[in-house]
N, C-alpha and C positions, 0 to 999 in steps of 0.2 A: 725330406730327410735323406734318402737316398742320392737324389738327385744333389743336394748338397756336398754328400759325402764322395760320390762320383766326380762335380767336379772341383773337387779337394785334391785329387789326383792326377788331375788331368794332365798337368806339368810333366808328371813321370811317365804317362802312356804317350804323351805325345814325343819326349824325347827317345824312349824306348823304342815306339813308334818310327821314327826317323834314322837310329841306328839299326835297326832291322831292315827298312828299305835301304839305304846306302850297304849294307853289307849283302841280302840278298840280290840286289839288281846292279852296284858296282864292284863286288872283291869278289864275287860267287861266277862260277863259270857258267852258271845258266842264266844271268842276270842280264837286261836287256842292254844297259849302258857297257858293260864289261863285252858285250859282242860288239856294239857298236862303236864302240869308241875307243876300241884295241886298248884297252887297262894295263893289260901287262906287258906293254911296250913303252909307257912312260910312267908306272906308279912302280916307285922303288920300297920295298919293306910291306909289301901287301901282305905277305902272310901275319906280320906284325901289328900290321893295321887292324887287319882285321880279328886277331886277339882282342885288342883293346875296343873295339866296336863292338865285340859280343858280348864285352865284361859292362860296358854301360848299359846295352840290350837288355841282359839278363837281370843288371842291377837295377835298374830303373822300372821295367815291369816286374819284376819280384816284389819289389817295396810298393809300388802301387797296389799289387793284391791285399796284402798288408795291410798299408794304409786305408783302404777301404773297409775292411775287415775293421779296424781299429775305431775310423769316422763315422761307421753306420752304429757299430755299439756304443759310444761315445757320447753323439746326439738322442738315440732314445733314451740314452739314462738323464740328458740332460733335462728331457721332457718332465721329469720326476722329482728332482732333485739340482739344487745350486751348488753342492758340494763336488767342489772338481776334483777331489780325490776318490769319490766314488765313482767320477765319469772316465778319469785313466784308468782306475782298479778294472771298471767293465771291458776298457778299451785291450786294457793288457790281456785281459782274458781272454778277447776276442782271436787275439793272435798268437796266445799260445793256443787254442784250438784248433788254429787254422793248420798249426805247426805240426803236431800230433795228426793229423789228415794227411799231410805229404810226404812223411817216412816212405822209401822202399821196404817193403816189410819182407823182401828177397835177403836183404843185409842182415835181418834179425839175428846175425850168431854171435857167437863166444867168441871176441877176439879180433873181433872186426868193426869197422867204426861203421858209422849210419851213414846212408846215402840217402839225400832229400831229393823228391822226385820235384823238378825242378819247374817240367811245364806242368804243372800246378801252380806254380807259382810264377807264371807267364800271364798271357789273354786268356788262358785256357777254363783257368784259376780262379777268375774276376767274381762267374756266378757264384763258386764257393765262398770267396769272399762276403761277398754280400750276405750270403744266407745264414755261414756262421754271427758273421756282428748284426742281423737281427734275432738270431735265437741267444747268442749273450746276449744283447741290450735289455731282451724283452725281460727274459729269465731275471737279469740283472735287477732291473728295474722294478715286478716284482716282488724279488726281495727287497726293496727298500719301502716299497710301501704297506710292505708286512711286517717291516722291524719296528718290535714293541717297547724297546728300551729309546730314550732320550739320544738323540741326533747328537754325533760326537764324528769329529774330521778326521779322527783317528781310527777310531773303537769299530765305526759301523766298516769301513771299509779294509781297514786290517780283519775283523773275522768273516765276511762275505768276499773277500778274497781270497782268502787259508780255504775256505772250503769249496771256494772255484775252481780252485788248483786243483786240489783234491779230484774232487768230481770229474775236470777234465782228463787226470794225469788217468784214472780209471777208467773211463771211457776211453781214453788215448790208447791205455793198455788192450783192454778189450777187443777195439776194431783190429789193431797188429796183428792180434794172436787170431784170429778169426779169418780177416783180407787174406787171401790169398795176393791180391793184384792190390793194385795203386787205385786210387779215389777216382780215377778218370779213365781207366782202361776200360774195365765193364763196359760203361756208356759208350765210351768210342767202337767198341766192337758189337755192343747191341743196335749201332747206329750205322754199322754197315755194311746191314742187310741189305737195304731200301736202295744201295749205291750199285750192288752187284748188278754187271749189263744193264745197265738203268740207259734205255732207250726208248724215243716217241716220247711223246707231247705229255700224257698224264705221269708216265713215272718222271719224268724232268720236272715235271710242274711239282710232285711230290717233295721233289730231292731241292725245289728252291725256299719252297715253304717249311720242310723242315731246318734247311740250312738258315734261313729267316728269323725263324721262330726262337732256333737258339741263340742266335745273336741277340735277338731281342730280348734273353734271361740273361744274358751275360756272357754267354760260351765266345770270346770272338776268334775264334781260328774256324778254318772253311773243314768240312767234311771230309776225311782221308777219302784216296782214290783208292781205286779195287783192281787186281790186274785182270780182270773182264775188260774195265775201263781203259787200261794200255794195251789190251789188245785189239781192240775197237779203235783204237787211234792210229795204232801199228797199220790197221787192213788198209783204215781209210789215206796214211799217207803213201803205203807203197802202190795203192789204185793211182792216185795223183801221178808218180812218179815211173809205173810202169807202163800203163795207158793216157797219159798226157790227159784222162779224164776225170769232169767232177762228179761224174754219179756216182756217189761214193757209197758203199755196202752199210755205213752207218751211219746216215747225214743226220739223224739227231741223237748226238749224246750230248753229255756236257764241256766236251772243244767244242764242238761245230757249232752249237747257238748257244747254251747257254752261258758261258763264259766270254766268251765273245760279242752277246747284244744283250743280257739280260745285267752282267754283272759288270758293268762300268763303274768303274770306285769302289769296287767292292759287295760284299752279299747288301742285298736290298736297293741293291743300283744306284748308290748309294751319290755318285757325281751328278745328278738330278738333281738330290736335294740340297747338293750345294751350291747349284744353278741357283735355287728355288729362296736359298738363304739369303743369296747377294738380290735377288729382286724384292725381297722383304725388308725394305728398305729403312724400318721404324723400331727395329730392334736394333741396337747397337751389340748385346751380350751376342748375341746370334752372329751377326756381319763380323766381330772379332776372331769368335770360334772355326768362322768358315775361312777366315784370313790365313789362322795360324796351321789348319788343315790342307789348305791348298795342295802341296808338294804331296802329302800321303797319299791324297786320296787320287791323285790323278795315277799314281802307282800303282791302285788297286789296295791300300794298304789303311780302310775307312777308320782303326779304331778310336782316334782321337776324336772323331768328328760323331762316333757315336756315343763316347764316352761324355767329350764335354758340352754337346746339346742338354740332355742328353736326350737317345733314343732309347739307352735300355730301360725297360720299365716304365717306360712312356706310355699313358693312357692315350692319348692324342695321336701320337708318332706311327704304331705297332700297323695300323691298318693301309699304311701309304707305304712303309716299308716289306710289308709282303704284297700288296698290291700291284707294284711297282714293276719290280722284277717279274711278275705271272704277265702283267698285261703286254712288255716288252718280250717275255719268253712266247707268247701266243701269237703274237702280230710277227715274228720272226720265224716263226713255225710257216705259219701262214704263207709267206715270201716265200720259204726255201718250198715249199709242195705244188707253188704256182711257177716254180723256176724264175723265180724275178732277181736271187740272189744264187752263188753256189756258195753250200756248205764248208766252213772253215776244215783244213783239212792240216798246214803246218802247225807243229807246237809255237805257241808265243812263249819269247824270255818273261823271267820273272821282273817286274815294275816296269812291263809296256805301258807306255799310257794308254787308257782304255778304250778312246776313240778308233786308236791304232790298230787294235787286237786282230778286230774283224777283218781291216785292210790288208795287213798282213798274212792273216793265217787264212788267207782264198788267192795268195800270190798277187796281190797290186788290183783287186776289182774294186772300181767305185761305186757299185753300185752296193756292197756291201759298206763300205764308207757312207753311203746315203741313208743305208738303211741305221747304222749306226746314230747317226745325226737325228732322223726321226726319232730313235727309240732316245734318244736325249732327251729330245724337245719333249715326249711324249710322258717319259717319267719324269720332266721338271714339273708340266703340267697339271701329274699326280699329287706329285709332291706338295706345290703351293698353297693352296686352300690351307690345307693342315699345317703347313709352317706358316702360315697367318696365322692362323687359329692357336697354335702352342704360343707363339709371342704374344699373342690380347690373353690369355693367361697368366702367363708369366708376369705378366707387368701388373694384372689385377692382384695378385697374389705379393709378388714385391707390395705395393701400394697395401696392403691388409696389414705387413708384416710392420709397415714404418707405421700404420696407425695405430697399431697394440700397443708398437711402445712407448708412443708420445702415452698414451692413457698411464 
């Protein structure tokens, strides 16, 4: 059900998706293409451009959130009932819930109009999503199996709406007056703790597994940095450029290896599994999804490819995707303590391709290139097993769903 409703949307996160890499890594001045390819030497109306690219961005993953919200309560109620006025009635409820969640509740006064907090309603959004349209569906549905009066296309879903609204527009009221902060702030600052000087093998290994983990609920944007974090970057690049050396005072944060060898394509090293997809030769839904992802993910920019597998909420998925990333972040750990590699030490632009990262940000060393390549080879080879294992699934389950309904 999830997974259905997931990739219901997928259209939107992937185009979303693609307007967001083209505006951070071509209109944006830290973007990799915009340094390397002098942008604003031959692209006339870029600032304009790039209005219009962030109104699709913004539009397209906004309605995604939405739409999921709307397609996760939708299908549980259909579980319940054939009345597809009770399944929009849920569906709509679903997303006036989600709406009431994303008010600035800063805007609250007399006189002033609302300001909807926006990445909410971004990647950031998705898990909310979800979680609203299954407590309306559930709730929803429920109520339908406890309505004691005679099934009517009207009567049941006209009053198990009226008192949806209700009960939302009251809980709506409630959190406003209460929140101090936005649905997402809290969590994002209680999230970075674990980020503060987060240096050595175990806190990185901590910060890839929690960054993992929330992807894998839905959360898809990467962990805010800390300026402990910029300043650990600050030491290690002006070592490089004062002493022409690489013993860098902080050769493991997360520039130096983790971002650079763990996180190619994205949290859960994710260009692996899309290795892993195209050698999984017997799934077609699979080899499509990885087709239409190609360009995000080699940007670093995984969401589509986690959206429309999917990975999130994957029983299957969850263990290859934190896997993956720990066992390339430890074998790279490894390199850098035996001096076989030196520690990345330049900022990479945003949408390097991810091969690239490591080669780059150690000044042109191949042996970082090398190592980069193994940690490929090494999480595709995580990856596969389990992207066999989700396709012989998937097709059993296809194959259950077309014998129900011949019966």
């Amino acid at each position: 059900m999830v997974m259905t409703a997931l990739r219901l949307v997928f259209p939107l996160v992937l185009v979303g998706t693609l307007a967001d890499l083209v505006n951070r890594s071509w209109l944006e001045s830290t973007g990799y293409y915009y340094q390397t390819l002098h942008v604003t030497s031959w692209l006339l109306r870029r600032t304009r451009l790039q209005q219009g690219v962030l109104l699709v961005q913004t539009g397209a993953l906004g309605l995604a959130v939405l739409g999921v919200a709307f397609a996760v309560s939708y299908l549980l109620i259909a579980r319940v009932t054939r009345q597809t006025s009770d399944r929009l009635m849920g569906g709509g409820l679903a997303v006036l819930a989600l709406q009431f969640l994303n008010v600035n509740p800063a805007t609250l006064r007399a006189g002033r109009p609302l300001d909807w907090t926006a990445m909410n309603l971004g990647l950031t959004g998705l898990a909310l999503g979800i979680a609203i349209g299954l407590l309306i569906g559930n709730l929803y549905g429920w109520s339908v199996k406890r309505w004691s009066q005679p099934s009517d296309v009207v009567i049941r879903p006209l009053t198990l709406g009226t008192l949806g609204v209700l009960l939302t527009a009251l809980l709506g009221v409630l959190w406003l007056m209460r929140a101090p902060l936005g649905s997402t702030t809290g969590l994002t600052a209680w999230l970075r703790g674990p980020l503060t000087g987060a240096s050595g093998w175990g806190s990185l290994l901590g910060v890839s597994v929690l960054n993992g983990g929330l992807a894998w609920l839905g959360v898809l944007s990467p962990l805010p940095s800390t300026p402990q974090q910029a300043a650990m970057a600050a030491q290690n690049l002006a070592t490089v450029l004062e002493t022409n050396s690489w013993r860098l005072p902080h050769p493991l944060t997360g520039q130096t290896i983790l971002q650079p060898y763990a996180n190619m394509g994205g949290t859960g090293m994710t260009l692996g599994l899309l290795v892993a997809i195209f050698l999984v030769t017997h799934n077609a839904t699979q080899r499509h999804i990885g087709w239409l992802s190609v360009l995000p993910v080699l940007g670093n920019f995984n969401a589509p490819l986690l959206v429309g597998l999917p990975v999130i909420l994957s029983p299957i998925l969850w263990l290859p995707f934190l896997l993956a990333p720990a066992a390339c972040l430890s074998l790279s750990s490894l390199c850098l303590a035996l001096h076989w590699v030196p520690a990345s030490a330049y900022a990479f632009a945003v949408g390097t391709p991810g091969p690239l990262i490591s080669y780059l940000g150690t000044g042109g060393a191949l042996s970082a290139l090398g190592l980069a390549s193994i940690n490929l080879v090494l999480s595709t080879a995580i990856y596969y097993p389990f992207v066999k294992w989700a396709a012989i699934a998937e097709q059993r389950v296809h194959e259950e769903a077309i014998s129900d309904a011949k019966l």
